[in-house]
C-alpha positions in Angstrom: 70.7 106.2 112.1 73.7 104.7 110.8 77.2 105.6 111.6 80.6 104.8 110.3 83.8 105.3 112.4 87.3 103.7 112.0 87.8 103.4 116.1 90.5 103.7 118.1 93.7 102.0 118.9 92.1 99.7 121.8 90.4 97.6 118.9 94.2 96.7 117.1 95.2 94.8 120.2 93.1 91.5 120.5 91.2 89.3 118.3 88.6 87.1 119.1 89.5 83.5 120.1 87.1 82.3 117.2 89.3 83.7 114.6 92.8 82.8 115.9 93.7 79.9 114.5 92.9 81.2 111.3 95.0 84.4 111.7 98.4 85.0 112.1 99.8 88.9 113.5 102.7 90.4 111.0 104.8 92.5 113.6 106.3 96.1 112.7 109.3 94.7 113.5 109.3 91.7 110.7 109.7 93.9 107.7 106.4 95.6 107.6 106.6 99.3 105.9 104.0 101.8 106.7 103.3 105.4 106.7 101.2 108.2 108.8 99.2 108.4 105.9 98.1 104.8 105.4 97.8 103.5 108.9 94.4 103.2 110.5 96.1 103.5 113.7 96.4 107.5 113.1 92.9 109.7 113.0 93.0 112.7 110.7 94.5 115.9 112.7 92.9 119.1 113.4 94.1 120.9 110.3 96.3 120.7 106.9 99.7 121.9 109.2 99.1 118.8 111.4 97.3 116.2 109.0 97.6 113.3 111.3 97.2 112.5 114.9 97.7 109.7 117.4 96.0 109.0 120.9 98.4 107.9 123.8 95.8 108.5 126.4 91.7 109.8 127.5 90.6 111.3 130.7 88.6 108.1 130.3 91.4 106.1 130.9 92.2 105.7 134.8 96.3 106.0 134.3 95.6 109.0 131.9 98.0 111.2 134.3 101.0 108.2 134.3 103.3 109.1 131.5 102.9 108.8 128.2 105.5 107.5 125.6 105.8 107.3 121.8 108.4 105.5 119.9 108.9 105.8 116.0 111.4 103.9 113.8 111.3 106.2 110.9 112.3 104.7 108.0 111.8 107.6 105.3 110.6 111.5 105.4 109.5 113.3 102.4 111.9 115.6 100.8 110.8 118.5 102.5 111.3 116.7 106.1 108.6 116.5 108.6 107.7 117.7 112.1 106.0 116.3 115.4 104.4 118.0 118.6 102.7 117.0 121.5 99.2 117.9 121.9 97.9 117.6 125.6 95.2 119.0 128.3 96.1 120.8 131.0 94.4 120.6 134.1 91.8 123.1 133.8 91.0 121.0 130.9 92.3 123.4 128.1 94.4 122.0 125.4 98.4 123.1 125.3 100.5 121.9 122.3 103.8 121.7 122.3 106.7 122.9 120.1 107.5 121.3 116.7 110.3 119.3 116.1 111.6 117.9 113.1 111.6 113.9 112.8 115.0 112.3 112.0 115.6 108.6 110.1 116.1 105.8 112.9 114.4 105.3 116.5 112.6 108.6 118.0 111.0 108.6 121.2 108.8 111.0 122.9 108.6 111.2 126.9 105.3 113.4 128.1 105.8 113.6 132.0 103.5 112.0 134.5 100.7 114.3 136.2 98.0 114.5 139.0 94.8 115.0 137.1 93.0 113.0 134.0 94.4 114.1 130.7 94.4 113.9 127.1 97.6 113.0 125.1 98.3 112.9 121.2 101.0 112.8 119.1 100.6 115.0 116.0 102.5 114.5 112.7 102.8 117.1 110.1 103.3 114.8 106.9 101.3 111.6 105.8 104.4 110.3 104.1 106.4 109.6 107.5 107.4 105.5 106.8 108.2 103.7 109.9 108.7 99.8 110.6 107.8 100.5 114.4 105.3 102.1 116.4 104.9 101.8 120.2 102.7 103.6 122.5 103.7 103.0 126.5 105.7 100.6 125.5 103.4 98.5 123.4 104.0 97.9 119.9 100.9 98.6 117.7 99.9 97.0 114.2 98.1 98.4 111.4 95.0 96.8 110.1 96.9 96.3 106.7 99.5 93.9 108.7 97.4 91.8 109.8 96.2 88.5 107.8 92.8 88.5 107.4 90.5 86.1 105.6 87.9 87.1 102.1 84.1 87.2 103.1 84.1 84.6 100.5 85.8 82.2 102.9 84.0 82.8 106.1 81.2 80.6 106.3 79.5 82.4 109.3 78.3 84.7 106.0 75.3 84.0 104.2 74.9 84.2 100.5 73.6 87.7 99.4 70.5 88.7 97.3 72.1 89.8 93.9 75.8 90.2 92.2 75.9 94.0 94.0 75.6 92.5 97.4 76.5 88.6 97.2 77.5 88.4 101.2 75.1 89.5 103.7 75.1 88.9 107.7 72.0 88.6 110.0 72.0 90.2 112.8 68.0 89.8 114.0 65.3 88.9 113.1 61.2 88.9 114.3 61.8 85.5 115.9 64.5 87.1 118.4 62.4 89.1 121.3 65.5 91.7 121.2 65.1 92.5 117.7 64.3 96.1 118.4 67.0 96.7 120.0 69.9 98.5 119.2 72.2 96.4 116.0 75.4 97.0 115.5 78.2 95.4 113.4 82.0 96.1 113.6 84.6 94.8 111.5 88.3 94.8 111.6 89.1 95.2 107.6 92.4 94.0 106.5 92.4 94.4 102.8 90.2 95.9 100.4 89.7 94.9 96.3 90.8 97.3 93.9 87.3 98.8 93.1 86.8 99.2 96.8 84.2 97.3 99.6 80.9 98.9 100.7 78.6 97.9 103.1 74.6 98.8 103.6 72.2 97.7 105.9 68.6 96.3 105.0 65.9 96.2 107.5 62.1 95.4 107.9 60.1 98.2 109.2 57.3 98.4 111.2 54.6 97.6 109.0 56.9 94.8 107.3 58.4 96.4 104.8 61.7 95.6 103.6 64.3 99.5 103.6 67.4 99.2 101.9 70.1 101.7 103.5 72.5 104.0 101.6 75.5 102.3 100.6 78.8 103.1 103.1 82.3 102.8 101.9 84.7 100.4 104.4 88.1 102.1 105.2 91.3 99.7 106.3 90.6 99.5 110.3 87.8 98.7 112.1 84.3 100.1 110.3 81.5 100.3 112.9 77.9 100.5 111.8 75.0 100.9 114.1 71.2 100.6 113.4 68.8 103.0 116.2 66.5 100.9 118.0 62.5 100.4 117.9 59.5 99.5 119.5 58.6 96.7 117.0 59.8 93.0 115.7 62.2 93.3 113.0 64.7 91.8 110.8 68.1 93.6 110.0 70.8 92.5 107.9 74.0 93.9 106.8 75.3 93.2 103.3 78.8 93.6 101.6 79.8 94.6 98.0 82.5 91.8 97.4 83.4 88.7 98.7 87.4 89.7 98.2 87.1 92.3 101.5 89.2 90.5 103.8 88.9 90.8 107.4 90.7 89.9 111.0 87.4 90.0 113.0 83.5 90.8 112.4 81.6 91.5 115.5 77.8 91.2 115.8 76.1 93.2 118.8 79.7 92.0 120.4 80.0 88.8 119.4 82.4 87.3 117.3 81.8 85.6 113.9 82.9 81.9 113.9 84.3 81.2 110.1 85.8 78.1 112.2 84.0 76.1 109.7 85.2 76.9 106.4 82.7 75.8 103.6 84.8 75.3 100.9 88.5 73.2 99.8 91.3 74.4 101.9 94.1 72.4 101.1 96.9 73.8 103.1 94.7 74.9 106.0 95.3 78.7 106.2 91.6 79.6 106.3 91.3 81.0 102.8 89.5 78.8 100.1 92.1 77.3 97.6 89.3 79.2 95.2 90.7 82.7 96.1 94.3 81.7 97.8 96.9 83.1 95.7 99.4 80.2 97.2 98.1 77.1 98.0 101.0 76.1 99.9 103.3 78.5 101.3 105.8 80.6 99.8 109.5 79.8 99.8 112.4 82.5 100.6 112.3 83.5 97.0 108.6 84.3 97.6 108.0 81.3 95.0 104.7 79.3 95.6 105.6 75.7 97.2 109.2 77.0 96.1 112.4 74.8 97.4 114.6 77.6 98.0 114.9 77.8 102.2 117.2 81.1 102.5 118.3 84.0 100.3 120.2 86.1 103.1 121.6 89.0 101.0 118.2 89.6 99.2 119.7 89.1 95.6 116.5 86.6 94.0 118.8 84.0 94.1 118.6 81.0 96.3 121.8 81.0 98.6 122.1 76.9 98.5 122.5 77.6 94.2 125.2 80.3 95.2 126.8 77.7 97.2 127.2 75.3 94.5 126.6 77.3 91.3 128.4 80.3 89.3 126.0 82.8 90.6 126.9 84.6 86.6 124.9 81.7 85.0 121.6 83.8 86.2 122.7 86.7 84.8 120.5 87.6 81.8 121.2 89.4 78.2 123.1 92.7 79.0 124.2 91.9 82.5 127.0 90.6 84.4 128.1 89.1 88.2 129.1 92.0 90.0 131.4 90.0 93.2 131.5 93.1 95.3 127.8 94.0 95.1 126.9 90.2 94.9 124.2 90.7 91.9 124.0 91.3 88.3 124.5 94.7 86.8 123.9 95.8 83.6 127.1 94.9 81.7 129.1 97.8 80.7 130.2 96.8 77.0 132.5 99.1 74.8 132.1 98.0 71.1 135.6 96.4 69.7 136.8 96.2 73.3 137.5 92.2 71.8 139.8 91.5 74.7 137.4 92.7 77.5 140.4 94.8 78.7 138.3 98.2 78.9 140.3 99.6 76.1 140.7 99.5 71.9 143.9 98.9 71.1 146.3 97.0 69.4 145.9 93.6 70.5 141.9 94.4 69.2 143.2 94.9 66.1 145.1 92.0 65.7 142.4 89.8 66.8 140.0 91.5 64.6 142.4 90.8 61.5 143.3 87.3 62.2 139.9 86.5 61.8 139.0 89.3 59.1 138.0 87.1 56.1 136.4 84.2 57.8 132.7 82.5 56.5 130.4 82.7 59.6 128.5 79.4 58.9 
């Protein structure tokens, strides 16, 4: 049987020390933009009214009656606004959930008071398009899969070379030579990005009279992806294979252990784990977001490098149809009023004048 879950927020916290020097965490906090909707850190709610759902605590967890905090910098709401509850056990076990209450822009935090017994908590959202820059729960800040910087399949060189163009990256994970190949396989992977067409995964096995069984394909969502293959009573090979060499990942897991792409198999000039092949910057990118760029700072965010404003007339950027605005510190679209020949925001008699002395004249 296989079976495909984006887990919980337990598998956002760490990486595996085989992968960290090659990764590096983007913080909320930095600049990162996300929504309820996009996040793999939220699971999909109980119903259309609340969409979207995050776990604080399980009655697995041994402080599940200590309390529980949420804090949200909300950054944008739809139009129509948006609402949160609390959704908690009580402690005959049955579920009570709380009153809705509208989000606001900025910091909102959300206290559930400590109890006596094991619990569940969740916060539940009523909109996927909720944007926030920060997300902490008990006091932890939490990062979605799609901040962190993860590295292509194409890169790793713990991945083998697949059979064909459809599935050109496979990973072993037995085979007849291991005396636990009937056991239990599983593979879990922390996906960071995804090509445009998508990433699938499938798993191909021997069975038990040798045969080679290719499994359904299974699209890979932004999070961690688990896949598990039953166990048997005989020797066996199982592989898992991927649909694109561009799914990039923050860590792969097989049966628990992490894959070393330590050793990467290809030119890396500027050391950052991803083959210069597939890099979209070999180098780094300056303030201006410019590959190997010069520019160090651009404070007020106008595309223009603040040592040139230093030195330069910031209007010599300014293209066709625009014009230095001082007080907003950019270029606008120039406001021109044809015959205005002065510039003084008005047609008058000085216009004319200037139009006439020159009325006559062969423009060479």
């Amino acid at each position: 049987m296989i079976a495909l879950s984006p887990t919980n927020i337990d598998k956002m916290k760490l990486l595996s020390n085989s992968l960290s020097t090659l990764l590096l965490l983007i913080c909320f906090g930095s600049s990162a933009q996300n929504s309820t909707g996009d996040c793999d850190l939220f699971e999909d709610g109980p119903n259309d009214t609340w969409p979207h759902v995050i776990t604080s605590t399980t009655p697995d967890d041994p402080n599940s009656g200590d309390l529980q905090s949420l804090l949200i910098e909300v950054s944008a709401l739809p139009a129509a606004g948006a609402n949160y509850r609390v959704a908690k056990t009580v402690a005959n076990g049955n579920w009570f959930f709380g009153n809705a209450i509208p989000l606001e822009i900025g910091t909102v935090t959300v206290s559930v008071s400590a109890v006596d017994f094991d619990r569940s908590v969740k916060f539940q959202f009523s909109s996927s398009e909720v944007e926030f820059v920060l997300l902490e729960i008990n006091g932890e800040s939490l990062t979605c899969a799609g901040d962190l910087q993860g590295i292509p399949l194409a890169s790793c060189s713990g991945i083998e070379d697949g059979p064909n163009a459809s599935w050109p990256h496979v990973i072993t994970s037995t085979t007849p030579d291991d005396p636990n190949s009937g056991e239990a396989q599983t593979m879990e992977v922390l996906v960071t990005a995804l090509p445009a067409e998508g990433g699938e995964c499938r798993v191909v096995k021997t069975v038990a009279n040798g045969n080679w069984n290719n499994g359904s394909p299974v699209s890979l969502e932004i999070g961690t992806n688990q896949i598990t293959v039953s166990e048997v009573d005989f020797a066996r090979s199982v592989k898992f294979q991927f649909s694109s060499g561009a799914i990039e990942f923050a860590e792969l897991l097989i049966n628990g252990e992490a894959l070393d792409c330590s050793d990467i198999q290809c030119e890396d000039l500027d050391d950052d784990g991803i083959c210069d092949d597939v890099d979209d910057c070999v180098g780094t990118l300056d303030a201006l977001g410019v590959c190997n760029g010069t520019c160090a700072e651009d404070a007020n965010a106008n595309g223009i490098c603040d040592a040139d404003e230093d030195v330069v007339n910031p209007s010599t950027f300014c293209g066709p149809g625009t014009a230095w605005d001082e007080d907003l510190g950019q270029c606008v679209g120039a406001q021109t009023c044809m015959g205005d020949f002065d510039g003084d925001g008005a047609i008058a008699t000085a216009d004319l004048l200037g139009f006439l002395a020159i009325f006559g004249i062969t423009c060479l």
